[in-house]
N, C-alpha and C positions, 0 to 999 in steps of 0.2 A: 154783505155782498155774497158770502158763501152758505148761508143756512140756506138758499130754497135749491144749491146744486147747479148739475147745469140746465134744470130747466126756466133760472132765473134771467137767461140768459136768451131764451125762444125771444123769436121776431126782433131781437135789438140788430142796432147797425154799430157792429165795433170795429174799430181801428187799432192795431197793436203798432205799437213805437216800437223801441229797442227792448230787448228781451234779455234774458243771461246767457250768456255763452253756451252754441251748441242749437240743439233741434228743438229746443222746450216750443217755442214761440208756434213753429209749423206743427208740433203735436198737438199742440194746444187749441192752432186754427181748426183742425179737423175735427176736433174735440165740440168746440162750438158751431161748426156749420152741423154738424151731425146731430145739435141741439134743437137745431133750428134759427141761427141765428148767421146773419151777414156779415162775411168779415174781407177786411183790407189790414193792407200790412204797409208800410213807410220802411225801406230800408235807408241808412245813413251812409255805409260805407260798404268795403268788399266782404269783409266777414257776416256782416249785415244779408248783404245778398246770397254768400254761398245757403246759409239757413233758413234762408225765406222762401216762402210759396212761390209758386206761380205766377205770375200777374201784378206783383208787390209793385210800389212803387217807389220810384228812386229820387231822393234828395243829394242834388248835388252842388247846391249853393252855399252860402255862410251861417255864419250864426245870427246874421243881421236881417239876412234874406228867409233866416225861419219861421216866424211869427207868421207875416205875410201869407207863404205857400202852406202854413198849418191850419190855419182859418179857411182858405177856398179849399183845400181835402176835407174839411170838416164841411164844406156850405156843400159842396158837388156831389160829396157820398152821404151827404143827409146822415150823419155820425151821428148818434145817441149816448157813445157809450166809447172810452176811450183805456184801455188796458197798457201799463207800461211795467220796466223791471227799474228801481228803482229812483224816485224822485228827487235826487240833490244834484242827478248831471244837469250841463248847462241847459241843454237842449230839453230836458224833460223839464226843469223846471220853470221857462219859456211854456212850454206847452200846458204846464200844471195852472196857471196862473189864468189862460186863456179860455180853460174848460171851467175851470171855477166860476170865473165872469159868465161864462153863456149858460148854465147850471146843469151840462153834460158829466152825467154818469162818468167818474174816473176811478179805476181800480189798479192798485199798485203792489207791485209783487216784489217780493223780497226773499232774502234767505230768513229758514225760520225764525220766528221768535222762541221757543220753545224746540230744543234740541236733542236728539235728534230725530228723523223722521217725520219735519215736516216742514214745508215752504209757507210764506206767508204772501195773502191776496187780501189787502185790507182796502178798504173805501176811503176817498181822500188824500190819504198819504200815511205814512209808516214814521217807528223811530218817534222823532218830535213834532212832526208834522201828524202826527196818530189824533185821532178824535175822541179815541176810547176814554172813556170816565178815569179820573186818579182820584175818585172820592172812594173811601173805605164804606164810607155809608153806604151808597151804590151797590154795592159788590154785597156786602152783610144781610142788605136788605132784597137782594137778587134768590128768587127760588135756586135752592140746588141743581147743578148741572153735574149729569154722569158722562165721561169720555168715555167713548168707547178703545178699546185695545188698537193698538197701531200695525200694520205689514212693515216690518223689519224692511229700511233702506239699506243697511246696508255700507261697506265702505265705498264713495263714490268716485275719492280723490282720483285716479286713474282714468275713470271719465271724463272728468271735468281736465284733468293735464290733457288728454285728449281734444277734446274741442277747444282748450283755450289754444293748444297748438294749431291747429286748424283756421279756427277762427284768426289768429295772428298773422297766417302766413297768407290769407285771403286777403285781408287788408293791408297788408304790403305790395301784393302784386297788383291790385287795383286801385290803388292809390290814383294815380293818375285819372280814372274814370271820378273817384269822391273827391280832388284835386282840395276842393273846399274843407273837408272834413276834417276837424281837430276834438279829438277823442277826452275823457274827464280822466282817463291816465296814459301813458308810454303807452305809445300802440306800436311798436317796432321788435323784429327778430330777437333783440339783445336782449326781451324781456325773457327768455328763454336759460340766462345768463344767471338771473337770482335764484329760479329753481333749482338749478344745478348748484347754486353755493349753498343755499338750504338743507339739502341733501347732504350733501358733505358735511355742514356745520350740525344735522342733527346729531351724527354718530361721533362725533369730534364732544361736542358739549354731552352726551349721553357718558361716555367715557370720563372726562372733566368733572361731571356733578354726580359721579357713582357716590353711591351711599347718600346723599343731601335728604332725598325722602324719606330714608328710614329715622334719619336726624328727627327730621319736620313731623315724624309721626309717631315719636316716639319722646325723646327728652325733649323734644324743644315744643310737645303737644299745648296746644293754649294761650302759647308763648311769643307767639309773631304773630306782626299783621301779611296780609296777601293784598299786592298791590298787581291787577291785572291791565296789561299794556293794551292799546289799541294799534291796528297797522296805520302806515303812519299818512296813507291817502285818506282814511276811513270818512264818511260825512259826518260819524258821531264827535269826531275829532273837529275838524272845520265848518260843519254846519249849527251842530246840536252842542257843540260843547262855550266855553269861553277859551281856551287854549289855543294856543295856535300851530302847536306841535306836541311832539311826543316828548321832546327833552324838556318843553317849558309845563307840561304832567308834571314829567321825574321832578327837577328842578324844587315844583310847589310841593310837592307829595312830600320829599327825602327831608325840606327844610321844615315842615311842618313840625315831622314825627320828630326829628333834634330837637326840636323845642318841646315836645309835649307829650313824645311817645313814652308809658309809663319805664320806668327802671327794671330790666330785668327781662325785657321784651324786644324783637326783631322786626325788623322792616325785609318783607320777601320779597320781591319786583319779581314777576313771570311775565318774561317774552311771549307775545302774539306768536301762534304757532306759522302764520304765514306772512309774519317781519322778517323771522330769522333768515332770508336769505338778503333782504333789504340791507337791516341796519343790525350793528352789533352793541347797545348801549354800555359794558361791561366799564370802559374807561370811564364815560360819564357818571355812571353810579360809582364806583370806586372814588374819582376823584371829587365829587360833593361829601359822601362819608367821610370821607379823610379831612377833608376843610370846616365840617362843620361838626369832627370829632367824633364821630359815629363810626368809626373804622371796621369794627367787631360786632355791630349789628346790622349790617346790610345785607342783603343777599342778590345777587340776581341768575334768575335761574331760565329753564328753558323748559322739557319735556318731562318732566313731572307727572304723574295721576291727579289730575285736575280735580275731583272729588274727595282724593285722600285730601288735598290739598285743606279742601273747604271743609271737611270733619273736622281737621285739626288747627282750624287760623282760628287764633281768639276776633277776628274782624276782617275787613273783606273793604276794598278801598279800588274805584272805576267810575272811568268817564258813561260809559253806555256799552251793554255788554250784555250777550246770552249768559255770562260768567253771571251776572249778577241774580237770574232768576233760579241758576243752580246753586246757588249760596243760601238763597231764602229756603232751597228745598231741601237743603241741610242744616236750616235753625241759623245758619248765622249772621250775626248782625253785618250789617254791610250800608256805605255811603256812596252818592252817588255825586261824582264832580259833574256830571254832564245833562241831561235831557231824556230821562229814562221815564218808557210807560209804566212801570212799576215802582216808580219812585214816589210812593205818599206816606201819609202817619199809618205807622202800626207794623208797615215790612220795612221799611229804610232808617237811617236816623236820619236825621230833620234841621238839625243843627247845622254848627259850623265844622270844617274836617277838624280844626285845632283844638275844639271839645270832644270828639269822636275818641281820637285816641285812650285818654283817661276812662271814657264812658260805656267802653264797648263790651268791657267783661259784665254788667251787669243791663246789658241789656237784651229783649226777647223779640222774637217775629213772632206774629200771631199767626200761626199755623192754620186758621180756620180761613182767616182773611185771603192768605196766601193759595188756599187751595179752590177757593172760590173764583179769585181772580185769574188762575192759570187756566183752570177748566171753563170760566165765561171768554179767555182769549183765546183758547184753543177752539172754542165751537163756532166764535165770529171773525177769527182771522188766519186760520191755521186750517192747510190742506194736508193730508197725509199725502205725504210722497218727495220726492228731489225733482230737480233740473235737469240733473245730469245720467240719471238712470232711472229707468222706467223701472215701477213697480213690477213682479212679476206677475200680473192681473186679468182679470177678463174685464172688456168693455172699451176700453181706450186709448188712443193714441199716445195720451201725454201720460197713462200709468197711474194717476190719480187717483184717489177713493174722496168723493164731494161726498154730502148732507146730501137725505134726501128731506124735504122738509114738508112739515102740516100745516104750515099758517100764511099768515100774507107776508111778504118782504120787508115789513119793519121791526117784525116782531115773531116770525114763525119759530117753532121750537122743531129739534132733530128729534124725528121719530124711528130714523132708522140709518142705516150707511147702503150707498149705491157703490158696488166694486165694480168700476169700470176695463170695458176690454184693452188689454192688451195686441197693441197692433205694429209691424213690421215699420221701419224709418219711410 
């Protein structure tokens, strides 16, 4: 969907759904009508509307009543082509199901796969609903692909605390206009409440776990496994994984490695850097260690050097996670519980987690495979750039640097990069 750029995008009729948080959605229309191409926008609620164009239109019925008015938007604006931010909300994936059956062009945008510095715009759907090949043959037998160097995003958080507060307080006060509308998380003020304990609990836990790193990177190098948590809404968790929370993870993970994790070896659990205002798992992992006699090899940690982390874990243990392709790009072995595009023979182990343990010190990623597959997903699903802050660029509204591309749509190869302008909100 992203090799021919945006002029892949001339003369289509697109429709954008819900977007990420913020102006992404409106830089992005401008982006496209400047391409040439026809766009309409569906907003769902008040935050919906504060960021949306001109002219959008408003869904203010059920979830029962959406099938129905997504089909005549699609029959009235003669829709070709249908762009959404992520595919596991209710609504989207209603909509996902409807565009498949009619064989309208869907493209679904996500936070990057490959981090950081780029968003992802894949065809079909993302995650486990991804199309992309999990064959090593594929990838082995794929001519070399060269990435080109990235525009520095940059730290964004502060943008995005930005629109997420914006965006929150719009759809509280119009509520009553989307009266129907029921959001895939807390859409209320109080969400306001976790960030503020986050914040507090980083420098509370930074204080609390002084020295742990130097531990982890020095005497205890080779010696622990790294168990990386998901937030505990996440789709990877309730869509893509078997799990149905984050303690019944812990729960399998802790009782595993009691059983089978070698002698003389740790069990690390690192907190989601955007749970820690949610949930605190600290009792739960202490009291399965304690019950299942592991007292003195657990850890559970929080704010860490994520990369020291991954130099020195003899193994690496996640449901679905950007954590895991930074693992492979540090050599190490790594299992995947969940529904990962990078989870095949030669980068993951394959096994059961209860074999992993014992297995993991001698075992290798194949670095050739690995760097193949990261540079063939970055050229067919990875945009340069954020949601939340525009690149500093010339050419475009949304900040972006697309492909420009030499071939046809199923198979064009990148011959070069298009820096698009930078343009005022």
């Amino acid at each position: 969907m992203i090799v021919n750029g945006l002029a892949g995008f001339k003369g289509r009729r697109i429709l954008l759904l819900q977007g990420p948080l913020g102006p992404f959605f409106r830089r992005l229309a401008r982006d496209l009508t400047a391409a040439g191409a026809e766009v309409s926008k569906i907003d769902f609620n008040g935050g919906d509307w504060l960021f949306s164009q001109v002219g959008a239109i408003a869904f203010r019925g059920t979830r029962a009543a959406w099938p129905v008015f997504f089909e005549q938007v699609l029959d009235e604006r003669q829709i070709d082509m249908v762009l959404l931010f992520g595919d596991c909300r209710p609504l989207h994936s209603a909509a996902h199901d409807i565009v498949v059956a009619r064989g309208i062009d869907l493209g679904v945008f996500e936070e990057g796969y490959v981090r950081p510095d780029y968003i992802t715009l894949e065809r079909f759907g993302v995650n486990g609903h991804s199309r992309i090949s999990r064959s090593p043959v594929f990838y082995l037998n794929t001519p070399k692909i060269e990435v080109a160097a990235t525009v520095n995003v940059g730290n964004t958080f502060w943008y995005a605390a930005m629109w997420a507060m914006l965006y929150y307080q719009a759809s509280v006060l119009l509520r009553p206009w989307f009266r129907h509308y029921q959001h895939h998380r807390p859409l209320t003020m109080g969400e306001c409440l976790p960030w503020l304990r986050g914040t507090w609990r980083k420098h509370y836990f930074a204080r609390k776990e002084k020295g742990v790193q130097a531990a982890l990177s020095s005497t205890l190098s080779g010696q622990y496994f790294l168990v990386a948590l998901q937030v505990h809404n996440d789709a990877q968790l309730h869509v893509h994984s078997g799990f149905g929370s984050v303690p019944t993870f812990i729960e399998t993970v802790v009782s595993s490695f009691a059983r089978f994790g070698p002698v003389g070896t740790d069990l690390v659990i690192k907190q989601h850097p955007l749970e820690r205002g949610y949930h605190d798992y600290s009792q739960l992992v202490s009291e399965l260690a304690q019950a299942l006699g592991i007292p003195n090899r657990v850890r559970y940690i929080h704010d860490q050097h994520l990369p020291t982390l991954l130099e020195h874990a003899r193994g690496v243990v996640l449901i679905n996670s950007t954590v895991g392709l930074s693992a492979l790009s540090h050599g190490t072995p790594l299992k995947v519980c969940g529904n990962a595009i990078y989870d095949m023979p030669g980068l993951t182990y394959q096994g059961p987690l209860d074999d992993f343990w014992p297995q993991a010190e001698d075992l290798t990623v194949d670095a050739e495979l690995y760097l193949r597959f990261r540079n063939y997903l970055i050229e067919r699903t990875q945009l340069n750039g954020s949601f939340y802050q525009r690149l500093d660029i010339t050419g475009s509204s949304a900040g972006l640097v697309w492909a420009v591309a030499g071939g046809g749509p199923d198979g064009a190869e990148m011959v070069g990069k298009e820096v698009l302008q930078h343009a005022l909100l």
